[in-house]
N, C-alpha and C positions, 0 to 999 in steps of 0.2 A: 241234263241234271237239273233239277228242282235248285229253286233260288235261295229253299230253305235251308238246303246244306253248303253253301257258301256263303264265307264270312269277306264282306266287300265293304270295311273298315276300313281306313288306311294309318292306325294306330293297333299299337301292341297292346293288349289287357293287361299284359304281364311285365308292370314298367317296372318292378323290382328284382327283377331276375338277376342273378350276378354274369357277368360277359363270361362267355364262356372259356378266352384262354385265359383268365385270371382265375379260375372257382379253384378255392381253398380244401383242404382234403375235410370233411366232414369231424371237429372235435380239432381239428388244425390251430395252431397259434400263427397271426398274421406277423411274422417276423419282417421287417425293413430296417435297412439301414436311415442313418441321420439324412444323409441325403434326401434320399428316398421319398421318408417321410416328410422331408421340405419340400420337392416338388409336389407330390399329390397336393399337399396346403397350399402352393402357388396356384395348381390348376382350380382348388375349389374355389378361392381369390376371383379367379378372372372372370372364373364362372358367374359367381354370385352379383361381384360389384362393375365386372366390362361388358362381359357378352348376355347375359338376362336382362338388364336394364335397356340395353339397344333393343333387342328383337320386342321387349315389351314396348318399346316407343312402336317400334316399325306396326307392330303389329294394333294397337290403337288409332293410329293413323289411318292405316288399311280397314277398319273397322267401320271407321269414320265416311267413308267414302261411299258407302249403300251396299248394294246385295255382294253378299260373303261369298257365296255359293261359288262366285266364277273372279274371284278376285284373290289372285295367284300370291299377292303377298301377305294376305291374311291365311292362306293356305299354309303358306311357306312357313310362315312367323310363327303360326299354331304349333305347325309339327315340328320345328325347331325348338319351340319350347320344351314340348314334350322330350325331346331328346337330351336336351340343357337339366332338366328338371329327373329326368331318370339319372344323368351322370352325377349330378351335385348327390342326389342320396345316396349314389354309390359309393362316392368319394366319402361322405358322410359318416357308413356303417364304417367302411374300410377303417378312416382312420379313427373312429370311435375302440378298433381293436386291436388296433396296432403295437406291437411289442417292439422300440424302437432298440436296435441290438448295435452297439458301436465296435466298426472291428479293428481300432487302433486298441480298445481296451482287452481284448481278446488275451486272456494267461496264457493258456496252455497254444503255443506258436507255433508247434513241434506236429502238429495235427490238422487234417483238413475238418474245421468249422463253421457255422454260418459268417458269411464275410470273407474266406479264405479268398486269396487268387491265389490259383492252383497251375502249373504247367506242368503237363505230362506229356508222353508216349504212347501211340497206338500202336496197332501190330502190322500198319504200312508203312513205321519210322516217320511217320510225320506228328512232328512234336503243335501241340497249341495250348493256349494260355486264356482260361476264363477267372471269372469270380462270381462268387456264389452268392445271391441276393438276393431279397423277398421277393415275390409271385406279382407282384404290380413293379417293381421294379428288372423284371426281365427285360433285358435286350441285345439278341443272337449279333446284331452288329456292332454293337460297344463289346461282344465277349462275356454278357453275363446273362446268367443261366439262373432262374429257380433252385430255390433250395429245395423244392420238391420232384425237379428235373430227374430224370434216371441218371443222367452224367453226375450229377452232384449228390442221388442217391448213394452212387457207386464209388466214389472218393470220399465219403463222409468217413472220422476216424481215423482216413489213410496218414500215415509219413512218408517224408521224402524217400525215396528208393521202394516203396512198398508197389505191389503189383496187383491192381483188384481184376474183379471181372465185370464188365460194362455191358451191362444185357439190351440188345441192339434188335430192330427189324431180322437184321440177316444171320440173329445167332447170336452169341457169347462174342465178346472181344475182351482180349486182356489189354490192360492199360498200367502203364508205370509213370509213376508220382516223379518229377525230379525235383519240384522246387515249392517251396509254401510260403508264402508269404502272406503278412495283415496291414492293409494300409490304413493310413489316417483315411477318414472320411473326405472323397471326391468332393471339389466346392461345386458350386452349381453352374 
């Protein structure tokens, strides 16, 4: 194959892409909690005033030393930036659009809504307990789920005792509500 049709860059063109298990539904409101929204602000923190300012030293240094070309930590330092320098504009836009939703103030309690922790019932009797979160704040091992998730599509609305249908890989599953609660916002 001709050298003209590969691309032997070792950088993306495409540094503003959104990651892909965070992309918001198209015309979507970026809903997070308080939380939430405080860590991303933590992370664009470290970002900007801990880890940009190191690799910029590291990488001036390595500059310094003569030919770039084969000098691993100018290599390094570069494409780490690039990586530092894509997340901070991430974090950027995100929270530039962020609708911070608190779900101790949540009215209506009686309902699964953004915020809820919800415990239900499958149709193999094994009960489990998530809460529903904004799309950068997902995480399957702490038990929370996107609000855009199918699980938390499928419980939106629901009351306790109510029975939806949870549209799964392997078919239909019906799912029952037992319990809804709204907590104060998690501290960090």
């Amino acid at each position: 194959m001709s050298k003209a049709f590969t691309k032997e860059t070792d950088h993306d063109d495409d540094d503003d892409a959104p990651e892909e298990a965070q992309a918001l539904p198209a015309g979507a409101k970026n809903y997070m909690t308080p939380a939430g929204f405080e860590r991303l602000q933590q992370e664009l923190r470290q970002l900007g005033r801990v880890e940009r300012p190191k690799v910029v030293e590291v990488v001036s240094w390595a500059a310094g030393n003569g030919d770039r070309s084969e000098n691993g930590d100018y290599l390094y330092g570069k494409k780490r930036l690039r990586e530092i320098d894509r997340r901070i504009r991430f974090l950027v836009k995100r929270l530039e659009i962020a609708e911070v939703v608190d779900p101790a103030q949540q009215k209506n309690r009686d309902q699964v809504f953004f915020g809820a922790t919800v415990t239900y019932v499958n149709g193999r009797d094994e009960e489990h307990t998530i809460t529903i979160v904004g799309v950068d704040e997902a995480d399957i091992e702490r038990r929370q789920v996107s609000w855009i998730s199918p699980i938390a599509r499928a419980l939106r609305r629901a009351r306790a005792g109510d029975i939806v249908d949870l549209r799964t890989p392997a078919g239909p599953e019906r799912i029952a509500v037992l319990a809804i609660r709204y907590d104060a916002a998690a501290p960090l």
